[in-house]
TORKOL-52065 format. One line per field, with one value per residue (C-alpha): x, y, z; residue number from 1. Coordinates in pm, 1 decimal, padded with zeros to 6 digits, m for minus. Each point is the difference from the previous one (the first is absolute). Layout:
<rs>
c1	X / ...
c2	Y / ...
c3	Z / ...
nr	NUM / ...
</rs>
This chain:
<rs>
c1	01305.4 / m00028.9 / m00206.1 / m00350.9 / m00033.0 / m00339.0 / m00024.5 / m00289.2 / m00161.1 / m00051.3 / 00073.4 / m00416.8 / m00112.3 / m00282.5 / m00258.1 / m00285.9 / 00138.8 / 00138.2 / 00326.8 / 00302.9 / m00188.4 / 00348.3 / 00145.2 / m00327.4 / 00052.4 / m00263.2 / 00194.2 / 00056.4 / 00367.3 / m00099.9 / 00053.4 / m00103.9 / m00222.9 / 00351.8 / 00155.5 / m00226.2 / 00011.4 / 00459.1 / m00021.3 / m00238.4 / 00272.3 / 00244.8 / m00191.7 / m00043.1 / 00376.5 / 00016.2 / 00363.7 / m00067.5 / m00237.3 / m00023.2 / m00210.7 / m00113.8 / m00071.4 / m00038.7 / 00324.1 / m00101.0 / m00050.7 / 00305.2 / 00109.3 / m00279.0 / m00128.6 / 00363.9 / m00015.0 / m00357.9 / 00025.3 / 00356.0 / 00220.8 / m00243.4 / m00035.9 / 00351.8 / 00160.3 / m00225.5 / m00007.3 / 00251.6 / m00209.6 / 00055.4 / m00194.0 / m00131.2 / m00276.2 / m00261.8 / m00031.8 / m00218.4 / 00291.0 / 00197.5 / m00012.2 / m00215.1 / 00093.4 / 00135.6 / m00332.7 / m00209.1 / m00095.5 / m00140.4 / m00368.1 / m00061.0 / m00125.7 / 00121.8 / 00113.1 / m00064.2 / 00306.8 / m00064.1 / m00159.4 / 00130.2 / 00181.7 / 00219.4 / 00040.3 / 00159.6 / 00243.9 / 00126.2 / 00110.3 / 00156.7 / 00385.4 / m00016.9 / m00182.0 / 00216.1 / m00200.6 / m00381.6 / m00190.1 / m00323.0 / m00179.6 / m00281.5 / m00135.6 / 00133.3 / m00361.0 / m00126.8 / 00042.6 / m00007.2 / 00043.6 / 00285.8 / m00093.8 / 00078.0 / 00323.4 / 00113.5 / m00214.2 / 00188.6 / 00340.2 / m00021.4 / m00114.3 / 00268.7 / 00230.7 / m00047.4 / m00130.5 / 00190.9 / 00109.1 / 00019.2 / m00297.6 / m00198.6 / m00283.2 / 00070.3 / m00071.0 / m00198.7 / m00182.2 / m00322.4 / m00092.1 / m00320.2 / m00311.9 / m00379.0 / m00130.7 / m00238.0 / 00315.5 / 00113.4 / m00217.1 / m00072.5 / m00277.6 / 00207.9 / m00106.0 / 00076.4 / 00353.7 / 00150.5 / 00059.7 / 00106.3 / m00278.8 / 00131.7 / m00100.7 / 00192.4 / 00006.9 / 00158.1 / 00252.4 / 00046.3 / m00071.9 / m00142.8 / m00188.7 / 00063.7 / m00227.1 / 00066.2 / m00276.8 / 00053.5 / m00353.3 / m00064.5 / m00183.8 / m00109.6 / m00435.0 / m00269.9 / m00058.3 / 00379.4 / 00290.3 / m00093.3 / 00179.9 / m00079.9 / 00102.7 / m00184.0 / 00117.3 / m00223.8 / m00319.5 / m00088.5 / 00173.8 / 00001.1 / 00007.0 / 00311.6 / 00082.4 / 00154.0 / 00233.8 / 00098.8 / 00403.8 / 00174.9 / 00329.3 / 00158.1 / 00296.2 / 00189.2 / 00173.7 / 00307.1 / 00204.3 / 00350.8 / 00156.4 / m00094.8 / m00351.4 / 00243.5 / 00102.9 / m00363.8 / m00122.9 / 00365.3 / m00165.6 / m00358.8 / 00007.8 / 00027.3 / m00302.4 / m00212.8 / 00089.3 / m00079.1 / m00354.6 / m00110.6 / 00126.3 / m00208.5 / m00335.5 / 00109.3 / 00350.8 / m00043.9 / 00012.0 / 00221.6 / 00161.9 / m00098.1 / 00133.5 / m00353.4 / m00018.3 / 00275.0 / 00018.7 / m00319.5 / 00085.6 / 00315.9 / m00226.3 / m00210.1 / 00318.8 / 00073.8 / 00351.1 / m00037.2 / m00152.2 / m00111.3 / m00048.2 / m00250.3 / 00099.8 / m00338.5 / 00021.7 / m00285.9 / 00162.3 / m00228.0 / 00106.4 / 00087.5 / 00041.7 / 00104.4 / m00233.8 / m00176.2 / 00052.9 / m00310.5 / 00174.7 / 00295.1 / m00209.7 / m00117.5 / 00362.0 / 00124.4 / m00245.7 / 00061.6 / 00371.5 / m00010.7 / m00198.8 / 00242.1 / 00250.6 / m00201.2 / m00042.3 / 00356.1 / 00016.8 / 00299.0 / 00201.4 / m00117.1 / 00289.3 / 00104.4 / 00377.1 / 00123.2 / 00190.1 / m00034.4 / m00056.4 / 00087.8 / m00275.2 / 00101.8 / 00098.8 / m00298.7 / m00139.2 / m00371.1 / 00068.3 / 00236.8 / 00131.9 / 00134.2
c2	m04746.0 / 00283.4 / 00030.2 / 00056.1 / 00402.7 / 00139.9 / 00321.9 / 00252.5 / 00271.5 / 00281.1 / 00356.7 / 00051.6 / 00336.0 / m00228.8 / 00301.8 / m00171.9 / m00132.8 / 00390.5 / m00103.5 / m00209.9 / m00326.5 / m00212.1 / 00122.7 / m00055.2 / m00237.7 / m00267.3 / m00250.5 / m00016.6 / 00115.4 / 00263.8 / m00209.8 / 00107.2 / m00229.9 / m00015.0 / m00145.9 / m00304.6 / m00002.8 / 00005.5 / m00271.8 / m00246.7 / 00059.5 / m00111.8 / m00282.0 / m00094.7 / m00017.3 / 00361.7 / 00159.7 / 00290.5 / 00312.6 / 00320.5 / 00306.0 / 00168.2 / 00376.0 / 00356.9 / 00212.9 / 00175.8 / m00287.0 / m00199.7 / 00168.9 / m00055.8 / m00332.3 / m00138.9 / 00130.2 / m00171.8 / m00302.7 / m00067.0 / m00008.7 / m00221.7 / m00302.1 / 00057.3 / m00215.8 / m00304.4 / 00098.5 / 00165.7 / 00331.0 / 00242.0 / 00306.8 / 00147.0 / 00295.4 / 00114.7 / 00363.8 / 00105.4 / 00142.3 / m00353.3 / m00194.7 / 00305.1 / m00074.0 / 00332.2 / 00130.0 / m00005.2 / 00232.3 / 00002.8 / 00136.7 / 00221.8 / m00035.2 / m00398.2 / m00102.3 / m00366.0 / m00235.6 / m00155.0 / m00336.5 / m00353.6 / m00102.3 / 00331.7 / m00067.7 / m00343.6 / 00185.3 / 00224.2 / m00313.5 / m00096.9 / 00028.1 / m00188.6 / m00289.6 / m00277.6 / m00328.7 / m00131.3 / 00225.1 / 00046.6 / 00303.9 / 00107.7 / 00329.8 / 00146.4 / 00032.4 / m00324.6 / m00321.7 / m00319.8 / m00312.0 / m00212.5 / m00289.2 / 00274.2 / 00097.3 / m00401.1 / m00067.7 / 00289.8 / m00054.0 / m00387.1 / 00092.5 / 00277.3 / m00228.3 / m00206.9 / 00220.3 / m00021.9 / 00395.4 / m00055.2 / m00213.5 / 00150.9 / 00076.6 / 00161.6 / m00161.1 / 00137.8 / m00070.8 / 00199.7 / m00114.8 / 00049.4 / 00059.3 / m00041.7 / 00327.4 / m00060.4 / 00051.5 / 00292.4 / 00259.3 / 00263.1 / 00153.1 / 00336.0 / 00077.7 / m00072.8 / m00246.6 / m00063.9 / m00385.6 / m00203.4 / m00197.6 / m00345.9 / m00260.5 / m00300.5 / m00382.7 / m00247.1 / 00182.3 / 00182.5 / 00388.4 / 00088.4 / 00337.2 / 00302.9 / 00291.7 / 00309.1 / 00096.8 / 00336.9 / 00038.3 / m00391.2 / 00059.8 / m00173.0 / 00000.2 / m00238.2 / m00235.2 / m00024.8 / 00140.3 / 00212.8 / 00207.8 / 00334.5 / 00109.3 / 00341.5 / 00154.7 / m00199.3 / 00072.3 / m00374.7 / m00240.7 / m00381.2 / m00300.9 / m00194.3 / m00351.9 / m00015.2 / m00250.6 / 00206.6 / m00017.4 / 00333.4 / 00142.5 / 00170.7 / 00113.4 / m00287.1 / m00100.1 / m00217.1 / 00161.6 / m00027.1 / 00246.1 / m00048.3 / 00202.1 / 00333.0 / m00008.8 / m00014.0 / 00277.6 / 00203.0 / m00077.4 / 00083.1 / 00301.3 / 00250.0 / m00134.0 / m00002.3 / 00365.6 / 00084.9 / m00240.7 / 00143.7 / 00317.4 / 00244.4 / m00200.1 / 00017.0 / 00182.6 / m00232.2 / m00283.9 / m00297.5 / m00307.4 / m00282.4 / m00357.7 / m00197.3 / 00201.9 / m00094.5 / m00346.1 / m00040.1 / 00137.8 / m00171.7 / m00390.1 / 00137.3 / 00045.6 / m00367.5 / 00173.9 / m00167.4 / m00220.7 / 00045.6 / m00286.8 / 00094.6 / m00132.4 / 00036.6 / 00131.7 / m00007.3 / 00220.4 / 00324.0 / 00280.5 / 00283.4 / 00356.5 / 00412.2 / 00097.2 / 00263.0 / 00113.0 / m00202.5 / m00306.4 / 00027.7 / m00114.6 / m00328.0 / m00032.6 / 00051.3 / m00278.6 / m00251.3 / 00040.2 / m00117.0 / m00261.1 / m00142.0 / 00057.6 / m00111.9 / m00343.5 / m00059.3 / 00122.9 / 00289.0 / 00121.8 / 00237.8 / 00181.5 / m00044.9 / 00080.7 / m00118.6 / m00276.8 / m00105.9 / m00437.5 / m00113.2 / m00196.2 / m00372.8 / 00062.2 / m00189.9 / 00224.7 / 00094.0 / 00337.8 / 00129.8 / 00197.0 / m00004.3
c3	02300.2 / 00244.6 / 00317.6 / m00026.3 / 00052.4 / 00164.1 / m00093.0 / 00200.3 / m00144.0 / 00228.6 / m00186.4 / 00028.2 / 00150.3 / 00166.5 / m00093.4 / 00140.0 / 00342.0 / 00051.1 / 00131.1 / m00103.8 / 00119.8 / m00103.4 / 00337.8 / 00190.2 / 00307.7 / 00038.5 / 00180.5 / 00412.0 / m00002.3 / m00297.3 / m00304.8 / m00370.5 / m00249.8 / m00182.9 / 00294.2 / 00019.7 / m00378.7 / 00024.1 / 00295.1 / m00210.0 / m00304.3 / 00219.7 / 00156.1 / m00356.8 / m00106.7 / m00163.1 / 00111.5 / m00208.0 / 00009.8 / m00240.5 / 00143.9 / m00276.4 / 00145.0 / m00083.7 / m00003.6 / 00320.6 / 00232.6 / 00004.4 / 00381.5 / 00141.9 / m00096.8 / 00011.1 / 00412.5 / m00017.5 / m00187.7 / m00170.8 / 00319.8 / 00197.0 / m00295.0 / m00164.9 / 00295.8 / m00151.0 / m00377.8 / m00254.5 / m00065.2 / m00269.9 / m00122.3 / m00358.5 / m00035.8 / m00207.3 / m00135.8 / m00279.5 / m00191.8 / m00006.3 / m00325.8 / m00172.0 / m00352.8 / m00210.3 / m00122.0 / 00299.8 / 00279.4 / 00325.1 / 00008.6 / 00174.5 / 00337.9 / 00007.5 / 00309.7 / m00023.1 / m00116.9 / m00351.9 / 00186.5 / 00131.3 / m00403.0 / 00030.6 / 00364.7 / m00115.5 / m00305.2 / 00278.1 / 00169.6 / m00304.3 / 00071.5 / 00342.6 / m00153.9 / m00120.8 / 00061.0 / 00033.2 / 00268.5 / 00153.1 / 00035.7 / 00261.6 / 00146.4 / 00312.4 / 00158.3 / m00046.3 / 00226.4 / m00224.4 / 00243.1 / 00093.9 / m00248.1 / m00275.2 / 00032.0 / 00022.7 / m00310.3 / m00269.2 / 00158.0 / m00055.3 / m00377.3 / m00065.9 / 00134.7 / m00316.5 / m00247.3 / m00354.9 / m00072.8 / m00354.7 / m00029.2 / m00344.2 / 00055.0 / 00321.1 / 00270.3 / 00273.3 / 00383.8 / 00233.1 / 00307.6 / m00055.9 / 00270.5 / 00016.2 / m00043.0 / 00330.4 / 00235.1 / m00169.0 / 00021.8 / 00300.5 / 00182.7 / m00060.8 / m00339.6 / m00407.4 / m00058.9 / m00316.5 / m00111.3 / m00283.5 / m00083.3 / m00142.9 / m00226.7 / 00041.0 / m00162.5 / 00180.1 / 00166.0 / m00234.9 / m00059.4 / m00342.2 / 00089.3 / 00237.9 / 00008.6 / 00288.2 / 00134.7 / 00205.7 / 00165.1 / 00216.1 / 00344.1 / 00238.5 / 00028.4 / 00209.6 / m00293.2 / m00061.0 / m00182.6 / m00359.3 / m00211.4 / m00223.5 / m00303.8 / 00019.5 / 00377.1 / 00199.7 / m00184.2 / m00125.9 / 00242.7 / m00152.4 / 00214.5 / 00022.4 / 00105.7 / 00341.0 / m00158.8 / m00303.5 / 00015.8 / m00031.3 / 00014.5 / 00285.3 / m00198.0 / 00185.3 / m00328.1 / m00113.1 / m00274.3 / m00183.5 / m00123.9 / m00375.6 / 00159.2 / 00043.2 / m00369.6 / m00129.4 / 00219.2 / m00082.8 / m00373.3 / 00067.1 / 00230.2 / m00255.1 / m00232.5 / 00358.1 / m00013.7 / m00281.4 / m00007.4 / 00345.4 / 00064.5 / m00201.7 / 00121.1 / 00368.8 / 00148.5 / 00240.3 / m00147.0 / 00150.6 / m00118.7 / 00227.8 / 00024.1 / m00053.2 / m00314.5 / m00145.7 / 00074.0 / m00144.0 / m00307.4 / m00021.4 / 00098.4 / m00311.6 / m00203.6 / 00065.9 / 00160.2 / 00355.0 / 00191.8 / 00373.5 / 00245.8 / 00306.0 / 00309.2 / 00200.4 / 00371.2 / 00256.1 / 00254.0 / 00048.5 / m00111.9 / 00250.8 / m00099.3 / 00021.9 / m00262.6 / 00224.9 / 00314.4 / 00152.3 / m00110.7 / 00264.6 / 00285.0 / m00168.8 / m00111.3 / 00354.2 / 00160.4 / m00287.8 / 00088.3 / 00362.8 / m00072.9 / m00201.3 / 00251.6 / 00242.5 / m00158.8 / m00088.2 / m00305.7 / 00060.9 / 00270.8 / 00255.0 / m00138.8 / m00349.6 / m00056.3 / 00317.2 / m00192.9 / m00382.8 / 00003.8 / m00322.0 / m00167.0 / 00027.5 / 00348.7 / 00089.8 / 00269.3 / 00059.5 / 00117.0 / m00257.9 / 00300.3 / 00328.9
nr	1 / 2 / 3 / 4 / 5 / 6 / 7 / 8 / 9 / 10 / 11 / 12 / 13 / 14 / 15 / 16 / 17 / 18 / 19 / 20 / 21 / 22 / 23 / 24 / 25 / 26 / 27 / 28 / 29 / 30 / 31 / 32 / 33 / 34 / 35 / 36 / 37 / 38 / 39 / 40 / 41 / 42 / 43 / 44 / 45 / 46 / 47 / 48 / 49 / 50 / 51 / 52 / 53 / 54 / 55 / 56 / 57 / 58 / 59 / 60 / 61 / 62 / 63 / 64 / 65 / 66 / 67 / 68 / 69 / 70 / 71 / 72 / 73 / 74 / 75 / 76 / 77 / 78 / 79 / 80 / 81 / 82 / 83 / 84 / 85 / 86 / 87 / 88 / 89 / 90 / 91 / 92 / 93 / 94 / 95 / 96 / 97 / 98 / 99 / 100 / 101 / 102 / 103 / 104 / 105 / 106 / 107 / 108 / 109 / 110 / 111 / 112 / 113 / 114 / 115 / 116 / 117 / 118 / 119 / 120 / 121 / 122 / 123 / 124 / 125 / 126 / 127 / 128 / 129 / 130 / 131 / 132 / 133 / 134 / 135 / 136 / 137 / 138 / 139 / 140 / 141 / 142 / 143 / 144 / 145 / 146 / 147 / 148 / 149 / 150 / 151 / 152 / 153 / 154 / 155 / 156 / 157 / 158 / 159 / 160 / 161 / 162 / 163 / 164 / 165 / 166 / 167 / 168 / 169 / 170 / 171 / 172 / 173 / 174 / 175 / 176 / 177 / 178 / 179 / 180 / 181 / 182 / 183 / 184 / 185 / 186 / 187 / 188 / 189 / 190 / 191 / 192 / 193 / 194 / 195 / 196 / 197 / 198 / 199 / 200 / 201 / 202 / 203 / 204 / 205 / 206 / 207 / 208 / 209 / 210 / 211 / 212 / 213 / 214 / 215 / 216 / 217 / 218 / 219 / 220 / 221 / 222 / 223 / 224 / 225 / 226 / 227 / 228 / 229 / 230 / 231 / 232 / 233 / 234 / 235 / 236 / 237 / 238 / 239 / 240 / 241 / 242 / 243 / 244 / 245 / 246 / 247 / 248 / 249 / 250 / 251 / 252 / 253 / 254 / 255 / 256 / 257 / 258 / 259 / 260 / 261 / 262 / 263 / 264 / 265 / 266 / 267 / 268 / 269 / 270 / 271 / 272 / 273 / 274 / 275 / 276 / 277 / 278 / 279 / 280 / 281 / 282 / 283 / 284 / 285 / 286 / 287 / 288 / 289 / 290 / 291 / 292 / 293 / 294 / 295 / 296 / 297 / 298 / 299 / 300 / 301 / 302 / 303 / 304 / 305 / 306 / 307 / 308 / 309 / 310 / 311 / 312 / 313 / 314 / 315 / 316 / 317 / 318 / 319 / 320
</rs>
């Protein structure tokens, strides 16, 4: 079977943090949230990355990023574009700027993927204890296994959302470990009495459980996922497009619909790490602090890529 490959989505135009926050430093020797996210991979046993990014970035986040982590990882590159996998029939509207969401980010990664991967966002830190827990199950996963089999790390909703403003989460419901309902919700915030959601803008806020699990699009796929999207896209088009051009075809949406199909299953592998974030530019500060004290109590380098420590090495600080 081949190496686990983590593949990181970061073709966004990051609209509401007004800058491309992928290539934002937060750490003490100007590291990126996908830095911490590349060295826990590689703590975890991942030897593979895929940076998933639009067509006009690749010089400037391989100067940023790619040169600095591809001495520790095998890195490769695929992008996003609105025009890419647009089945004959379809057209842009007009005035969309926005790729076609985090399922067509995945098909445009579709000819570099040859094994089980994991997929996560380039502006969100998800905790050590993550990256060990989806590479261990990749490592095993069946490929051909019908129904499909799937993995989330999944969070408690109470350390995921931000003082900033509205976030977007898959709401879960689970049995066992087992998921057997996903629901985005695109409006969660943060209030006095706890986190709530909206379904109308922010107008009627409901209460929800600090303990609710949700998705942080850290996923576990194989590549069975890339045919069914390859074999949905073009129906999403033509169910959504009219209603709203700008529509997009997200991951949590189409695993749920594929759980209710009886065509996968999901196993949730629960993390209590807090969630740190570039949602909005407030964020970065509370990002920043969280950072050094992590470093502070051992838990990374004061300098990340000063040498790669492979992950049975057996040593505390993963660097030297």
């Amino acid at each position: 079977m081949k190496e686990p490959l983590l593949v990181i989505l970061a073709a966004g135009l990051s609209s509401r943090y007004g800058s491309l926050k992928q290539i934002e430093p937060v750490g003490r020797h100007g590291e990126f949230l996908i830095d911490y996210s590349v060295f826990d991979a590689v703590r975890a046993g991942f030897k593979r990355v895929l940076f998933l990014i639009a067509p006009g970035m690749r010089r400037d986040f391989e100067e940023a990023i790619g040169r600095r982590v591809s001495g520790s990882i095998e890195t490769a590159y695929a992008y996003q574009s609105l025009d890419m996998f647009l089945p004959e029939g379809f057209a842009i509207p007009e005035g969309r700027v926005r790729p076609w969401g985090t399922a067509h980010a995945l098909l445009c990664c579709r000819d570099e993927i040859d094994g089980p991967f994991a997929m996560i966002n380039a502006d969100d830190f998800y905790g050590a204890g993550a990256f060990r827990m989806m590479y261990e199950y990749l490592r095993d996963v069946d490929a051909g296994a019908r129904p499909m089999r799937f993995a989330m790390v999944g969070y408690r909703v109470g350390n995921t959302v931000t003082d900033a403003g509205r976030v977007c989460r898959g709401a879960c419901v689970t049995e066992g470990s087992r998921l057997k309902h996903i629901r985005e919700l695109t409006y969660v915030v943060k209030t006095p009495a706890g986190p709530a959601y909206s379904l109308d803008g922010g107008k009627t806020l409901v209460p929800m459980s600090a303990d609710t699990t949700v998705s942080m699009n850290f996923w576990g796929f194989t590549p069975a996922l890339l045919d069914e999207i390859a074999r949905r896209f073009p129906d999403f088009l033509s169910e959504n497009l009219r209603a709203d051009p700008h529509a997009e075809m997200l991951v949590p949406n189409l695993v749920g619909r594929l759980l209710d199909e009886g065509a996968c299953t999901v196993d949730v592998m629960n993390s209590e790490d807090v969630w740190h974030g570039m949602t909005y530019r407030e964020d970065k500060a509370e990002v920043v602090s969280a950072l050094r004290a992590l470093t502070g109590a051992g838990e990374y380098p004061e300098s990340l890529w000063r040498r790669a420590v492979p992950a049975d090495s057996g040593e505390s600080s993963r660097c030297c």
